[in-house]
C-alpha positions in Angstrom: 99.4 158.0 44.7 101.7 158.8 47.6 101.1 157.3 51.0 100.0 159.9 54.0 102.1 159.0 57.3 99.7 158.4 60.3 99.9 160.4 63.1 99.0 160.0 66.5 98.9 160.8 70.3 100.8 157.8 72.6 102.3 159.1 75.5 101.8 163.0 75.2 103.6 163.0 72.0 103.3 162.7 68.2 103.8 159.2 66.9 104.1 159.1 63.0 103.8 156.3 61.2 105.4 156.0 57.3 104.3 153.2 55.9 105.7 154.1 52.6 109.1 154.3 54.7 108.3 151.2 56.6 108.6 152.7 60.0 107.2 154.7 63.5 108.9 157.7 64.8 108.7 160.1 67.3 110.6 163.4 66.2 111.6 165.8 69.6 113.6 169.1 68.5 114.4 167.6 65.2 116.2 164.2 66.8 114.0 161.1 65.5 113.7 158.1 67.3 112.4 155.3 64.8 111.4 151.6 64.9 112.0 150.5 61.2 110.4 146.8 60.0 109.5 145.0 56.3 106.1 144.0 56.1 105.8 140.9 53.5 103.0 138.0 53.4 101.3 138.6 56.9 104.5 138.4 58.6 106.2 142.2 60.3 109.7 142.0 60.9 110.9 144.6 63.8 114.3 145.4 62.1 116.3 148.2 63.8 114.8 150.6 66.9 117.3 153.7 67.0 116.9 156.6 70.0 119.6 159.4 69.5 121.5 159.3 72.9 120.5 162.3 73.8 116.8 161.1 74.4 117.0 158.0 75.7 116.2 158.5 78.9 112.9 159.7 77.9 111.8 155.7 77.1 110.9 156.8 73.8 111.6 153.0 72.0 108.9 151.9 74.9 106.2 154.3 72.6 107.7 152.8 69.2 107.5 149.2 70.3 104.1 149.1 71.4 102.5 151.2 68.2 104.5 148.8 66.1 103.2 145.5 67.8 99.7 147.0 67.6 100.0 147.7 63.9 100.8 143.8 63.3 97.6 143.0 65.6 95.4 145.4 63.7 96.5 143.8 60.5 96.3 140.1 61.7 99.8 139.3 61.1 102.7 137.9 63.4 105.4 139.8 64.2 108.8 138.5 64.1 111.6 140.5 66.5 114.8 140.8 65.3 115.3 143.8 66.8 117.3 143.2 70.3 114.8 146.1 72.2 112.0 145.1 70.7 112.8 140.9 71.7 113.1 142.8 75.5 110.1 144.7 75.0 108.3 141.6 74.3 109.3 139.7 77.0 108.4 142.1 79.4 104.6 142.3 77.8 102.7 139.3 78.0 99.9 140.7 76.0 102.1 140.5 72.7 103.6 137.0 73.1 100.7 135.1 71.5 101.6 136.5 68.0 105.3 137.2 68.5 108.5 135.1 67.5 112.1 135.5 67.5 112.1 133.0 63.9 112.0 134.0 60.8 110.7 130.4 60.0 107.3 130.8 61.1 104.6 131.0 58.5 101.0 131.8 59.9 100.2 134.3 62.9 98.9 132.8 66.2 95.8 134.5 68.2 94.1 133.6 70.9 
């Protein structure tokens, strides 16, 4: 059985996410800026966030970001950032830091 991708409203636009693809995206005129992670034993690692330079000054990795973190909260898990943006994006939101890390050594997510 083939997974549906999600879609959704965030910021005026269409958000999809592919989870069989492991990854959000917001497609404008056929250019797709994506936030790609690996989800394996509670922990979602924030691999690569790619805006085609054309678009990025519409802050479109600030929609990915976001989506992505509130997938890992919806499914209890902590996120790890390895993605350079996303470790930014974090540290500007204080609301995601509880369940958040840089490590890859962490084992159990952390909520308050």
């Amino acid at each position: 059985m083939a997974t549906v991708p999600q879609v959704t409203q965030r910021a005026g636009r269409i958000l999809l996410h592919n989870a069989s693809k492991q990854s959000f995206g917001i497609n404008i005129d056929d250019q797709l800026s994506i936030l790609e992670y690996t989800f394996k034993n509670r922990r979602l690692f924030l691999t690569h966030t790619e805006v085609p330079p054309a678009l990025e000054s519409q802050d479109l990795g600030t929609e990915l970001a976001p989506a992505a973190l509130e997938y890992g909260r919806r499914n209890d898990s902590t996120a790890i950032a390895i993605c350079p943006f996303v470790q930014d994006y974090v540290a500007g939101h204080p609301e995601y830091q509880s369940f958040v890390t840089t490590s890859v050594a962490c084992t159990e997510p952390t909520f308050n």
